[in-house]
C-alpha positions in Angstrom: 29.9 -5.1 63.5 28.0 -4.4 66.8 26.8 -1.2 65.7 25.5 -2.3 62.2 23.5 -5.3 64.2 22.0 -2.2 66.7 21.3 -0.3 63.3 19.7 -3.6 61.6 17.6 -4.4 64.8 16.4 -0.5 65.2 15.5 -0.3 61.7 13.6 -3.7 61.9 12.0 -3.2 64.7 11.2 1.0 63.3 9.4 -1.3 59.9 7.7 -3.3 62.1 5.9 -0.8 64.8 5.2 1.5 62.0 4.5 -0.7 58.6 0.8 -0.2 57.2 0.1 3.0 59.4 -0.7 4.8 56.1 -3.2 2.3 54.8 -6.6 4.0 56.3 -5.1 7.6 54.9 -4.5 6.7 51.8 -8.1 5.8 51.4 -9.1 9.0 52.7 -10.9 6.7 55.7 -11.8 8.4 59.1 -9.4 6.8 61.8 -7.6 8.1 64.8 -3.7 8.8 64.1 -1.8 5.6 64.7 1.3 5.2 67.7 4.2 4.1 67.0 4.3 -0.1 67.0 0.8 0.2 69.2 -1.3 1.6 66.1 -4.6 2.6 68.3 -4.9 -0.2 69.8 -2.4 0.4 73.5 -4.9 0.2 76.0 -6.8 -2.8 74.6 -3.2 -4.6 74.4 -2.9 -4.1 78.1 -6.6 -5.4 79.2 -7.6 -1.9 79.7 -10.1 -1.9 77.1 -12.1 -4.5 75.8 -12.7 -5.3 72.1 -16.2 -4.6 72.8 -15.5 -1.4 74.4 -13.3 -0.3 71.2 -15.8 -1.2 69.0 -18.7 0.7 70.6 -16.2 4.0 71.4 -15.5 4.2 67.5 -18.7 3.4 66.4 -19.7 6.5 68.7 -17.3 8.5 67.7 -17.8 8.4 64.2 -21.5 8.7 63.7 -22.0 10.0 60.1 -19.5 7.7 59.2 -20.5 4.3 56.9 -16.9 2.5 57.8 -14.2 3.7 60.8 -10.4 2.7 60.2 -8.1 1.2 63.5 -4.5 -0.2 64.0 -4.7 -3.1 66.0 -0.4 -3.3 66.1 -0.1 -2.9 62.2 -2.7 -4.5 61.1 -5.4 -2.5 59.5 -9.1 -3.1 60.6 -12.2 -1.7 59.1 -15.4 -1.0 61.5 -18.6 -1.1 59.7 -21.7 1.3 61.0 -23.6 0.7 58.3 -26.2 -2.3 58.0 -26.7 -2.7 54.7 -22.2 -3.3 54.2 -22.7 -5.9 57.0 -25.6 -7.5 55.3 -22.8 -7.5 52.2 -20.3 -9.0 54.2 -21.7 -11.7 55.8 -24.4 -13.0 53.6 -23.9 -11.3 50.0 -20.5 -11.5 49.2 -19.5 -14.0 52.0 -16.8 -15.5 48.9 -14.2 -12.6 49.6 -14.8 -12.4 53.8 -15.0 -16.3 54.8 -12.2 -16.0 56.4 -13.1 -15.1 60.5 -9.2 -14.0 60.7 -9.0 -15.3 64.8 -6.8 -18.3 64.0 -3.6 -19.0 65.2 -1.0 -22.1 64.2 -3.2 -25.1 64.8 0.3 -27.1 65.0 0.9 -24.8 68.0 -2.4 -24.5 69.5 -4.4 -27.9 68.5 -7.3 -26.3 70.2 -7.6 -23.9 67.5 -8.7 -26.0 64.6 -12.2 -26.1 65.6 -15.1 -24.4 63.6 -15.2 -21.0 65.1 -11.8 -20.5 64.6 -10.6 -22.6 61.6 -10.8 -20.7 58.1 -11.2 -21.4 55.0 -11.7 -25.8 53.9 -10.8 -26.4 57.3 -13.5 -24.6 58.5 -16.3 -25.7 55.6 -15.3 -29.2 55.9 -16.4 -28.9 59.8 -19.4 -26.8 59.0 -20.7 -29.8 56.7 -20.2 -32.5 59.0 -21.2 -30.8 62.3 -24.4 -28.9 61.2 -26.3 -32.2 61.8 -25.7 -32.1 65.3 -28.2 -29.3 65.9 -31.4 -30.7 64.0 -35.0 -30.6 65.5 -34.6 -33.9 66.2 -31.6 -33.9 68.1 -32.7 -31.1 70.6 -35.7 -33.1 70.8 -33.8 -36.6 71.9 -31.6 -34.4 74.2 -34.3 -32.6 76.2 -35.1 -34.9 79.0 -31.2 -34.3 79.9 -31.9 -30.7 79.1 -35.0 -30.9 81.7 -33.1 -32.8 84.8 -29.9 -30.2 85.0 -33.3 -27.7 84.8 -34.9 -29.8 88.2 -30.8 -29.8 89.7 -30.8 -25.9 89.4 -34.2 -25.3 90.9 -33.1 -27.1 94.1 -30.0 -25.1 93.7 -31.8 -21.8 93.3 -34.0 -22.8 96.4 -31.1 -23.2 98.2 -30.1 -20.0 97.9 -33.0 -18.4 98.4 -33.2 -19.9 101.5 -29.2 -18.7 102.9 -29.1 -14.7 103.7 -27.6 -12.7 101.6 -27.2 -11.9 97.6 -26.8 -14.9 95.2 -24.4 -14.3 92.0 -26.7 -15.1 89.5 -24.0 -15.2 86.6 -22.1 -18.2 89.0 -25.1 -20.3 89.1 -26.4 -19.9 85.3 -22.7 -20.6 84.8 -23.2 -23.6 87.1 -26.3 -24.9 85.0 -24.8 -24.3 81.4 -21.7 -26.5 82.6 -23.8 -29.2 83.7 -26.2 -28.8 80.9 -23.2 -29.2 78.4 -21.7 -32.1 80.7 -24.9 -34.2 79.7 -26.0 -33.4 76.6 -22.6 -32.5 74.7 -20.2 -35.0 76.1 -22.7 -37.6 78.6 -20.9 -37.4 81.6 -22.0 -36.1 85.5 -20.1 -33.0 85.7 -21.7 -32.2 89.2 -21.1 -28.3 88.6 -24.2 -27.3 90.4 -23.4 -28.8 93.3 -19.5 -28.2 93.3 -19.0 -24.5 92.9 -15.2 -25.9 92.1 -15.7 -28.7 90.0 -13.6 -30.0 87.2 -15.9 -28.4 84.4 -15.8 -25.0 86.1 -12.0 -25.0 86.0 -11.9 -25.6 82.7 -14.6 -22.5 82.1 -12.3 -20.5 84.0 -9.1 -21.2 82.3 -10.7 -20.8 78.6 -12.4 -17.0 79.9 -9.9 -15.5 82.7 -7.1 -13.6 81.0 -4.2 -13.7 83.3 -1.7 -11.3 83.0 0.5 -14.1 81.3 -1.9 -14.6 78.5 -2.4 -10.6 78.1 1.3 -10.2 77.2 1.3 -12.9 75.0 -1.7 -12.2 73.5 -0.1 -8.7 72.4 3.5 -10.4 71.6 1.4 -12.2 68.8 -0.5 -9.6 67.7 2.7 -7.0 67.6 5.6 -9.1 66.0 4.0 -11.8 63.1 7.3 -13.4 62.9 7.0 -14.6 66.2 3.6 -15.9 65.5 4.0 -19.4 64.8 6.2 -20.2 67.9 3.7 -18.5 70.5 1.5 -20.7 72.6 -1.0 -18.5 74.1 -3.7 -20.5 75.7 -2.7 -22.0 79.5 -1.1 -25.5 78.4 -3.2 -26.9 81.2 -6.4 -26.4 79.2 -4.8 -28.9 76.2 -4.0 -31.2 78.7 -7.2 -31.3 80.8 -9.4 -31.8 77.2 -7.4 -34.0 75.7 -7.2 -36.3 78.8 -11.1 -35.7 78.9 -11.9 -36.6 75.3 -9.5 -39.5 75.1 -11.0 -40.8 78.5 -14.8 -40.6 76.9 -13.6 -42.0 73.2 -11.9 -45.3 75.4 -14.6 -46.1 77.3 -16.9 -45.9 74.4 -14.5 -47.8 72.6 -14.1 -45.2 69.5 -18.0 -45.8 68.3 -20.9 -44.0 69.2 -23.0 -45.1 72.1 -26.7 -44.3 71.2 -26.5 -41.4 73.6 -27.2 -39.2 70.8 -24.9 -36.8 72.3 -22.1 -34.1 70.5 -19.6 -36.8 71.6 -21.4 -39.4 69.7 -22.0 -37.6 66.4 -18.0 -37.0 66.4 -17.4 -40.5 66.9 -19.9 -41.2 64.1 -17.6 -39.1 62.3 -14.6 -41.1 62.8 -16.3 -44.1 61.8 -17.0 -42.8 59.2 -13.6 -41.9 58.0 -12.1 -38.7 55.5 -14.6 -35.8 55.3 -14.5 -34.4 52.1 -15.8 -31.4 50.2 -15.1 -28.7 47.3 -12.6 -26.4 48.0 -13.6 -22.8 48.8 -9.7 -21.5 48.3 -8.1 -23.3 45.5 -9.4 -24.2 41.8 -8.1 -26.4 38.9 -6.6 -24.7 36.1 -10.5 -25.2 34.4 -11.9 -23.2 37.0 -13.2 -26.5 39.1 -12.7 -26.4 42.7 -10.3 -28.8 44.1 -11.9 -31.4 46.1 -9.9 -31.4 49.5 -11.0 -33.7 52.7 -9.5 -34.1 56.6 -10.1 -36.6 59.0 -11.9 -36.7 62.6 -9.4 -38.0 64.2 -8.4 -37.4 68.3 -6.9 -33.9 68.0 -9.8 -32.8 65.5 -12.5 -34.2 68.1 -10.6 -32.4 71.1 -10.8 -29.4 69.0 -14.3 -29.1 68.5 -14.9 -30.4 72.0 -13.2 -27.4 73.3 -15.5 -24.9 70.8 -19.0 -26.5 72.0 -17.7 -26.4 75.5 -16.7 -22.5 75.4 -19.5 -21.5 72.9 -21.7 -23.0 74.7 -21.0 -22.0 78.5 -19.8 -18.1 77.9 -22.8 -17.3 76.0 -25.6 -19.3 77.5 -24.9 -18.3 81.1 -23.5 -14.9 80.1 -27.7 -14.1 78.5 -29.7 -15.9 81.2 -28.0 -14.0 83.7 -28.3 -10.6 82.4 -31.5 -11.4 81.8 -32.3 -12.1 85.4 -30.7 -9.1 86.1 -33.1 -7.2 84.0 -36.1 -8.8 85.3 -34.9 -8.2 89.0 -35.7 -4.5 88.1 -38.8 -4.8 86.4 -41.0 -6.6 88.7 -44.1 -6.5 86.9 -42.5 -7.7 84.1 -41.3 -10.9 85.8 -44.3 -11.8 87.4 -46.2 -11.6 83.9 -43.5 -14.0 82.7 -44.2 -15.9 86.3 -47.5 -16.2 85.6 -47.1 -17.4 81.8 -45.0 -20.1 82.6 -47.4 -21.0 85.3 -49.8 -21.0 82.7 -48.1 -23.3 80.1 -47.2 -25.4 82.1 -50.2 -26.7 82.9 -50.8 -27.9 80.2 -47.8 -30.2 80.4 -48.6 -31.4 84.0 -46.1 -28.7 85.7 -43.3 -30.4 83.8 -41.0 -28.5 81.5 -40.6 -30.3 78.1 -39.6 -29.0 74.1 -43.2 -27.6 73.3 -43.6 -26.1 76.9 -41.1 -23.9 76.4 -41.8 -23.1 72.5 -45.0 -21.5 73.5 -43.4 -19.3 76.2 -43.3 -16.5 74.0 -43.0 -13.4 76.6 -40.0 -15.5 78.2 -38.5 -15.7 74.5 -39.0 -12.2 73.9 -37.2 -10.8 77.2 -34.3 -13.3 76.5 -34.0 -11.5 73.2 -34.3 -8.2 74.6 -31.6 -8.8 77.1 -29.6 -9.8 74.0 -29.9 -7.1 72.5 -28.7 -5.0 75.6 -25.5 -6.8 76.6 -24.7 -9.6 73.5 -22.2 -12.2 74.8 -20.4 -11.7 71.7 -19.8 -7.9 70.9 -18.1 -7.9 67.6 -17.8 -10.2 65.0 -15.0 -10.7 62.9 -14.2 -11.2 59.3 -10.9 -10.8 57.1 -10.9 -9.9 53.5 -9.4 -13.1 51.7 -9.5 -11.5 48.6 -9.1 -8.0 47.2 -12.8 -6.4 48.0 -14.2 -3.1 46.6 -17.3 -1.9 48.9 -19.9 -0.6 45.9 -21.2 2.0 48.5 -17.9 3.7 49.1 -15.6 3.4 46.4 -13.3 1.8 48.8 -10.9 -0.9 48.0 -9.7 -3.2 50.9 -6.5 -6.2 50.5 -6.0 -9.7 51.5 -5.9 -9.6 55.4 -7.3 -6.5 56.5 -9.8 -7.7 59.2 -13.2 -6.5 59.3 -14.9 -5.4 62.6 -18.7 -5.4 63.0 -19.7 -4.1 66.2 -22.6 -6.2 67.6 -23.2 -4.3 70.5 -22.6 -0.8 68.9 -25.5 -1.8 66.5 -28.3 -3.2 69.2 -27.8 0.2 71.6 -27.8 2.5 68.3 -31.3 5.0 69.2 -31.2 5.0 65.3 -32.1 1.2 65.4 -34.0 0.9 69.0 -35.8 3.7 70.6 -34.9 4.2 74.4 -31.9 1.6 73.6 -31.2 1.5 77.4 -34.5 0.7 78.4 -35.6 -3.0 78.8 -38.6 -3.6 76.2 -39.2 -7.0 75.3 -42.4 -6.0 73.3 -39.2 -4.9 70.5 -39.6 -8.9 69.9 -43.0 -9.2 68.5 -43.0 -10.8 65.0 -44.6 -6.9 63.7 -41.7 -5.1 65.1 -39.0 -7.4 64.1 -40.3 -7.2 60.7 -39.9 -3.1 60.9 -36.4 -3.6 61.3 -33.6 -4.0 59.2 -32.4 -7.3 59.5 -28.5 -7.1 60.0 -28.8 -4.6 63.4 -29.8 -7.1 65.7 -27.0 -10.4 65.5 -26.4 -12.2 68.2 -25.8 -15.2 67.0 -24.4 -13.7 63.7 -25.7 -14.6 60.1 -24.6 -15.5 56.8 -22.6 -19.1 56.5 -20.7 -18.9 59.1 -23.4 -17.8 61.9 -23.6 -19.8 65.4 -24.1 -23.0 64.2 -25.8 -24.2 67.9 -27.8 -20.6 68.2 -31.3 -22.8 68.7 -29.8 -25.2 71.8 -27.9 -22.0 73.1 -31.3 -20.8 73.3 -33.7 -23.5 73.9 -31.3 -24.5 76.9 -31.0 -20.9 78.2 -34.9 -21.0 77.9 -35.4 -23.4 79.8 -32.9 -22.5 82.5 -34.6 -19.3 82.8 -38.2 -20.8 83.0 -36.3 -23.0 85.7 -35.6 -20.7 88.4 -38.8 -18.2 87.4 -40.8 -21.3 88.1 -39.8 -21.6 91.7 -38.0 -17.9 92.8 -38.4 -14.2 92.2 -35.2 -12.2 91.6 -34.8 -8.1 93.1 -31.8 -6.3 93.5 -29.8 -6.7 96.6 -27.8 -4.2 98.1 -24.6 -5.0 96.5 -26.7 -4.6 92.4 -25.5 -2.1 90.3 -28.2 -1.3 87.7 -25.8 -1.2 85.3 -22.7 -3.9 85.9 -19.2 -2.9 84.9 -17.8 -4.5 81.7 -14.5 -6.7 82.1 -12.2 -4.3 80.1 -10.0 -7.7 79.8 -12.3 -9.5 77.9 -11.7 -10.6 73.8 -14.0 -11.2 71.6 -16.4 -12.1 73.6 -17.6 -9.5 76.4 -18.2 -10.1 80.1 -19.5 -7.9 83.9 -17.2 -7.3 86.1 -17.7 -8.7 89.9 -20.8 -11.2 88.4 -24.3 -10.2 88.6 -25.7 -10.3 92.9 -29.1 -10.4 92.7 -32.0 -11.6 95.5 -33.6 -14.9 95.3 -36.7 -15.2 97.0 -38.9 -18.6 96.8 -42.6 -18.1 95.6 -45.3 -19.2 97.5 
């Protein structure tokens, strides 16, 4: 009996570190040969090699190739190189790829059903209700909070300055993106500028530090899919501390908005408001109709997308306006041109920063962009086929659940695209030279339905951040700079340097 339970768990265990390894050859598409259980993926299981960094070594590798097959475990992925497939896949035929295929069990992980991760009517529901939170009108209320975290971090950046030694740059735009979400997303004092350690900044650190905890369960997940609905990867502390936090803020304002105008308000406006409901983008009627299907805001919805703006928000903001510091601490004449055009706008607004100031700070805009380009705070974006899919250009025909790769990063640095792709050019901004491009190599933010839904606060608040410190300091390298930082090989989805950014902070006269 022992032996035919050994035989039964060798065999099981043979099925599932091997199943699907002859998808990508059967499709006569390029891949490397997959490892037993691993696929191709063993180093990036272990936090030796980020997502980003797979991404860009394919899409290097494979450079007269349209599409590049991978084993992530046993699950097939598809790169894509070309921009005209991406174009397909997230605007054209969006109906057969709405699926972003980074979910987990939301009864598990409750922080999980929030837009960026949810799929499918979850995640259109959400999308229909949220999108008002990021009108004109809203970032136009908001911006006086916007402008006093900005005043907080020039006495912050002063500060520095003034002590000896290199300042981290990526720490203190970290700092101001906290406090900057603190006020305008959820109305509270988070106090992160002044308080290196503050509540807010523990609660950045536990959603972006991979511990060597969350690695291994991370790979569990991703190896053995019957175990995936019992596997709690995020730190449990996280759930707690947001939940606590949201249920704290929804008390005191007595579960109605507060005229704050804030993202806490619009998701209690949604509460008030009661079921959310929509057409169905996965199920019809047996007429063809879509089914009408609806969910409610209530606390563990409202935590969820708490924890998304909160993430979004702080990772990618503080992740751009550093690099792009860093840049500029290189190009000195660069920065003083951008020096002297803030300067310039503002005053006409009195010295003050405000909405149109910072619209008409074009150069500014256009090095933001630039730095971007070079190092995006989200490397790859992700996709999974929901239905069967046949790519017109290829001949290729893809199934249900294989996950589609586009590699963000890969695409911005590609000479093919950018000329020089390693040198820092903000002229590549101008409205002419955009319009030279092809639309679908440079995405941030993403595109199609499910692009960043808070891409113009990310970067009106990184905007004016920048214009914040540029205002009142010059940044150079310092002894400790390396021209080009080293990536966090630990990082997901999203990419990250290694060791933060030291930079030079000298107040101008």
């Amino acid at each position: 009996m022992i032996l035919v339970l050994v035989a039964l768990f060798v065999i099981l265990v043979y099925y599932l570190g091997t199943r699907n390894h002859d998808y990508w050859a059967k499709r006569n598409v390029k891949h490397d040969p997959p490892v037993f259980l691993f696929g191709n993926n063993f180093k990036g299981f272990f936090g030796r090699k980020s997502f980003t960094e797979v991404a860009n070594d394919l899409y290097n590798r494979f450079p007269n190739e349209k599409v590049v097959g991978y084993y992530r475990g046993s699950t097939p992925e598809l790169y894509i190189r070309d921009p005209d497939i991406v174009r397909n896949i997230l605007s054209n035929d969006f109906a057969y790829f709405y699926p972003r295929g980074l979910g987990r069990n939301t009864e598990v992980e409750p922080l999980l059903a929030n837009l960026f991760h949810a799929d499918g009517d979850l995640w259109k529901l959400m999308r229909q209700r949220l999108t008002p939170a990021f009108t004109t009108a809203r970032l136009k209320a908001m911006f006086p909070l916007v402008v006093r975290c900005a005043e907080r971090l020039q006495g912050v950046a002063r500060a520095a300055a003034a002590r000896p030694g290199a300042c981290d740059v990526r720490e203190l735009m970290a700092r101001f993106t906290t406090e900057f979400i603190g006020a305008c997303g959820f109305g509270v004092e988070t106090d992160s500028l002044g308080n290196d350690d503050s509540h807010f900044r523990k609660i950045g650190r536990l959603i972006f530090i991979r511990p060597v905890p969350v690695v291994i369960k991370l790979m569990i997940w991703e190896l053995f899919p019957p175990l995936r609905s019992y596997i709690h990867v995020f730190d449990r502390k996280l759930d707690e501390s947001l939940f606590d936090f949201v249920k704290n803020i929804r008390d005191v304002r007595q579960c109605k908005p507060s005229g704050r105008n804030d993202f806490i308000d619009l998701l209690l406006e949604l509460e008030v408001k009661g079921k959310i409901v929509a057409e169905s983008i996965e199920h019809r009627n047996p007429d063809g109709t879509p089914v009408i299907v609806d969910t409610e805001m209530d606390l563990k919805m409202m935590v969820a997308q708490v924890f998304i703006f909160f993430a979004a928000g702080f990772e990618t903001s503080s992740s751009a306006t550093s690099y792009t510091l860093h840049q500029l601490a290189f190009n000195p004449e660069l920065q003083l041109k951008i020096q002297l055009e803030i300067d310039e706008v503002l005053k006409k607004y009195d010295d003050k920063l405000c909405y149109d100031a910072v619209a008409e700070m074009t150069l500014l805009s256009m090095a933001f962009k630039e730095a971007m380009r070079m190092f995006p705070s989200l490397g790859v974006l992700n996709r999974k086929c929901a239905r069967p899919y046949t790519f017109p250009e290829l001949g290729l025909t893809v199934d249900p659940g294989v996950r589609i790769v586009v590699p963000v990063a890969a695409l911005q640095n590609d000479e093919k695209y950018f000329d020089n792709p390693r040198y820092f050019q903000p002229e590549r901004f101008t409205p002419e030279e955009v319009k030279k491009r092809h639309k679908y190599v440079y995405l941030p933010f993403g595109d199609g339905p499910r692009a960043c839904i808070g891409s113009r606060l990310g970067e009106m608040q990184s905007l004016v951040g920048l214009a914040a410190v540029l205002q009142v300091c010059s940044v150079a390298p310092a002894p400790t700079t390396r021209r080009v930082p080293p990536v966090d090989s630990t990082t997901s989805v999203t990419q990250a340097v290694k060791g933060g950014l030291p930079l030079q902070l000298t107040v101008r006269q």
